[in-house]
N, C-alpha and C positions, 0 to 999 in steps of 0.2 A: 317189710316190717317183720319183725320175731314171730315164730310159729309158736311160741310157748302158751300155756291158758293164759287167757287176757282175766286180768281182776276185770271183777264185775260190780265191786265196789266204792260208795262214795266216800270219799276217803276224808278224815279233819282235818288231815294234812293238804289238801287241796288249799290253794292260796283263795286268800279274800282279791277278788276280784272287782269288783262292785258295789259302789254302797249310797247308799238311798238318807237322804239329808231332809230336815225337818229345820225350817229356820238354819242358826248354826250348827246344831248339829246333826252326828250318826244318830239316826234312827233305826236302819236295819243293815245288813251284808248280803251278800254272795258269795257263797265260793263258788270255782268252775273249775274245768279242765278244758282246756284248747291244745291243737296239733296243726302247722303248717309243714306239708311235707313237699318233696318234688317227686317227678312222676318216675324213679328209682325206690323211693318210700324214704329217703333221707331226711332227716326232719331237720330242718331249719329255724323255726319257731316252737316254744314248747312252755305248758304252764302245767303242773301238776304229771299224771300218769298218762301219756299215751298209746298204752294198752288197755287203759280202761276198754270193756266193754258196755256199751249202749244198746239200744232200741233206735235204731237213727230217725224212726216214724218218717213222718211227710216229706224230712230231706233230700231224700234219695229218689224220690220222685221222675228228678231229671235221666236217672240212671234204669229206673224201672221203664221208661217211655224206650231206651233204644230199643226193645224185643218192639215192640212197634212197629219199627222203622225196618230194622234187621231184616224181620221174618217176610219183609214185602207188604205187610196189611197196610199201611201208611200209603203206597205209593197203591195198589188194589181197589181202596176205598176213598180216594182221593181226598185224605186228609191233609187239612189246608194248614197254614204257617200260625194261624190262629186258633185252631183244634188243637195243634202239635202243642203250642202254647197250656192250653187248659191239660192236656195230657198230662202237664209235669205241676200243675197249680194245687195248690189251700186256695183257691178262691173264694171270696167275700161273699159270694149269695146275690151280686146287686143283676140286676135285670140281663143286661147284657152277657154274663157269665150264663145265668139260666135261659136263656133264649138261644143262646150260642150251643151249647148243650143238647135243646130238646131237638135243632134241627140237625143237629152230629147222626142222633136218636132216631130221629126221623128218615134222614136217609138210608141208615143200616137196615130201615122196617122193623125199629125197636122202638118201646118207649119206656117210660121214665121208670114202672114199675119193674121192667128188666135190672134196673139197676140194684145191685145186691148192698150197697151205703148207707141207706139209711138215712131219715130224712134228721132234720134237723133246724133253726131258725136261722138265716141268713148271718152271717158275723155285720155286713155293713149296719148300722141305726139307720137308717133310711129307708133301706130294702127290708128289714122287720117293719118300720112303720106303714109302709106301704100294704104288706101283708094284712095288718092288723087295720088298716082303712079301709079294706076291700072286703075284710071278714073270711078272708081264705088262711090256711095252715100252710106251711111250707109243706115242699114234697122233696124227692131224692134228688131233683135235679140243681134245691138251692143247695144241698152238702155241701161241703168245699173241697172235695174230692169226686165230686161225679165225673168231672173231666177226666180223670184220671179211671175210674171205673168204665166211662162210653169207651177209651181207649183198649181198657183189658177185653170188652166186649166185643171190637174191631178185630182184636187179636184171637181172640176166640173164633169166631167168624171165619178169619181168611185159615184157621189149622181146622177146618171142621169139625170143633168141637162144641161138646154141650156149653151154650151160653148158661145155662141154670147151673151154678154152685164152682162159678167162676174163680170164685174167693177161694176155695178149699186151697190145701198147700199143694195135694196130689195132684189138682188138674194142670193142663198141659199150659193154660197161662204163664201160673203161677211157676209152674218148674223151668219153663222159659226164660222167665226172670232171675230165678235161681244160679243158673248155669251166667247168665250177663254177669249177675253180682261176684261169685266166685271167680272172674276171669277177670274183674277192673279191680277189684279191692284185693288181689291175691291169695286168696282164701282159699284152700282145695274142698275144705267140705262143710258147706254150711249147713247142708242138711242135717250134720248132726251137733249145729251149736245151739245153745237154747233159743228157742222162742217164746212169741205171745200173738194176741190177736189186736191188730189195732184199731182205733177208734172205728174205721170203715169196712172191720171185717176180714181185711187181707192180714195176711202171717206176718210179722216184723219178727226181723231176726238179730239179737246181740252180734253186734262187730265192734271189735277193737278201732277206737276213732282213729289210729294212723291210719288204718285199713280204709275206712272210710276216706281220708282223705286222701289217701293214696287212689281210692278211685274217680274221686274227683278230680283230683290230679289227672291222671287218664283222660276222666274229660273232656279235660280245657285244652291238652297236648297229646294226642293221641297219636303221635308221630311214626310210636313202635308197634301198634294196631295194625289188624287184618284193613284192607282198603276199605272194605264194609261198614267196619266201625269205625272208622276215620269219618268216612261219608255221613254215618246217623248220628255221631256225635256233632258234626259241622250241623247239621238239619237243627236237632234239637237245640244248639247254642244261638243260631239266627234265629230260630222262633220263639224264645224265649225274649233276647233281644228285643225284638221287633212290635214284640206284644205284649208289655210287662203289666197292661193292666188285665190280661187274662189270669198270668201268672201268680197274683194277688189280687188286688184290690184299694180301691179310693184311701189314698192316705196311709197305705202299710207298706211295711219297711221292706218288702224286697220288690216290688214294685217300683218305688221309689228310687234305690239305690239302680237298678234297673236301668229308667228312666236317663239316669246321669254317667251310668257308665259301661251299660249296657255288654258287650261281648267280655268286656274288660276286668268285669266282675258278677259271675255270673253264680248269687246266693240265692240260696232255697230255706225254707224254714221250716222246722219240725216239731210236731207238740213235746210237752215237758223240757224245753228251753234248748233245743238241739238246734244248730246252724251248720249247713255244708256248702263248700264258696270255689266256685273255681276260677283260676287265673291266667288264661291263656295266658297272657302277653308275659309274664313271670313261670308259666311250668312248675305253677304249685297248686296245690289244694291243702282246704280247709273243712276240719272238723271242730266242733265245740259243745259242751253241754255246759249249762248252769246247774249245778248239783243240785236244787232244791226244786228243781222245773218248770223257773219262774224264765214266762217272757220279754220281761223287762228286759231284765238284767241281761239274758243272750242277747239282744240288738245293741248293748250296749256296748257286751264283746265284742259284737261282730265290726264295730265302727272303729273301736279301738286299733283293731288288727287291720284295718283298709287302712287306717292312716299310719300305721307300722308299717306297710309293706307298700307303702309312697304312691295310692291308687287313687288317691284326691287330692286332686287340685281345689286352688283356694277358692273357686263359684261352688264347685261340689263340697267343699265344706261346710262353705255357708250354706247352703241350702239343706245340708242333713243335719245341722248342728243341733235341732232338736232332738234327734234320732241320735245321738253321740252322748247327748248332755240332755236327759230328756226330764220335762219338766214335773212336778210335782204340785197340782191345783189342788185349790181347796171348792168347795159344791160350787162357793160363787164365782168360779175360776179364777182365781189371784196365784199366781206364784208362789208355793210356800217351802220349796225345795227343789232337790234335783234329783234323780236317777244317776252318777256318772262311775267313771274308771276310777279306781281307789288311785293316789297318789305314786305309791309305788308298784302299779299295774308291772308285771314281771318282762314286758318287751319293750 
């Protein structure tokens, strides 16, 4: 991709992508910006800037787990296909996410209070209710990033460093991650692009979304990779695979999509409406935000562009078509609209 400064803004000129129906009509929009690149950074698919700069948040996930793998702590601490899973997850809070966690926890000789995330109320309604039947508060372990923090803490562990202030930019985790990121997304210095701190604490750094998907790209195809990263890139795409309700949770969309097509399509999802998707079997990646950072409307792109890039078949359609065309109830759950792709969605 272009080494020039990435705009960093949301632009009007961004195409309405999305729009949300009430009866017969537009009730609201979306604009967005999307990028599908191949693992040269060539873009092939494109809607608005893709040099915009982002926050890719929880996206990247998949990407931050190879230091993981890389550095040997995965293979050290015998982390399992299902750990590797919650590594790269937003997961839901529900029981088996937090149970799966505290014994990740348990074997390190760590517990939950190690974890520098920050607690928070489970996303599944079930696993809150449960909470609130028992009279207990969530702890760090229901976040939906703990997996991904016991991981940093593995890592910490096999560089002997201080597990305490894990999160900072400076410690040797976090610069771990740093140097993966700069070396998938082609970015020479990110150290000095701007940042922010994101919801769990860790640095999130603006990248240009071809960037982004150029690393994703990478990947799914890592063909022109050191052997190493070929190998942790292969780990983390089967374990994501294999485990997609770590990766998420009961009834969310990258679970789900997951589920139906597993190696083939392998999305991550980020707060304020960001999606990053990679495509072995095509040698592309995918970056996206919803300008306004709404969640809807990013699954809505994301489905749009699966079925652009001819990744569902007609059971896997049907079966996500809520998730494409997603419904719009009213309290007493009746249909009274849709979420979908504007008509002349630009691909």
């Amino acid at each position: 991709m272009p080494s020039a400064p990435p705009s960093t803004d949301a632009s009007s000129a961004d195409p309405v992508l999305v729009e949300v129906t009430r009866g017969d009509a537009v009730e609201s929009v979306h604009r967005g910006v999307f990028v599908v690149v191949d693992t040269e950074g060539r873009v092939v698919l494109s809607a608005g800037d893709p040099e915009r700069a982002v926050f890719p948040r929880s996206a990247i996930k998949p990407l931050q787990a190879l230091a993981l793998v890389e550095s040997g702590a995965a293979d050290a601490e015998d982390v399992s296909g299902h750990e590797m899973a919650l590594a790269c997850a937003s997961h839901s809070g529900e029981e088996a996410h937090v149970t799966a966690v505290g014994a990740w926890l348990d074997r390190l000789g760590l517990s939950e209070t190690d974890l520098e995330c920050g607690a928070h109320p489970p996303f599944d309604e079930q696993a809150q209710h449960a909470l609130l039947a028992a009279s207990r508060a969530p702890d760090r372990r229901h976040n939906n990033c703990s997996g991904k923090h016991t991981g940093f803490l593995t890592l910490a562990r096999h560089l002997k460093a201080e597990t305490a202030g894990y999160v900072g930019f400076g410690h040797p985790v976090q610069q771990s991650i740093l140097g993966i990121l700069e070396q998938m997304s082609g970015l020479d210095d990110l150290a000095a692009a701007p940042r922010g701190i994101d919801g769990c604490g860790i640095p999130t750094i603006q990248m240009p979304l071809g960037n982004l998907a150029l690393a994703m790209a990478r990947f799914g195809s890592p063909d022109d990779e050191p052997e190493r990263r070929q190998q942790a890139c292969a780990r983390i795409r089967s374990a994501m695979a294999a485990h997609p309700h770590a990766v998420a949770g009961t009834g969310r969309a990258c679970t789900r999509v997951l589920c139906r097509l597993g190696e083939t399509a392998l999305v991550k999802t980020g707060a304020e409406g960001v999606y990053c998707g990679a495509f072995p079997t095509l040698g592309l990646g995918l970056a996206l935000k919803c300008d306004d950072g709404a969640g809807r409307a990013a699954e809505v792109m994301l489905m749009r562009l699966l079925q652009r890039l001819q990744l569902l078949d007609e059971a896997a359609a049907a079966d996500l078509a809520d998730l494409a065309r997603s419904p719009v109830r009213s309290r007493a759950g009746d249909r009274v609209g849709e979420i979908r792709p504007v008509a002349d969605f630009p691909v």
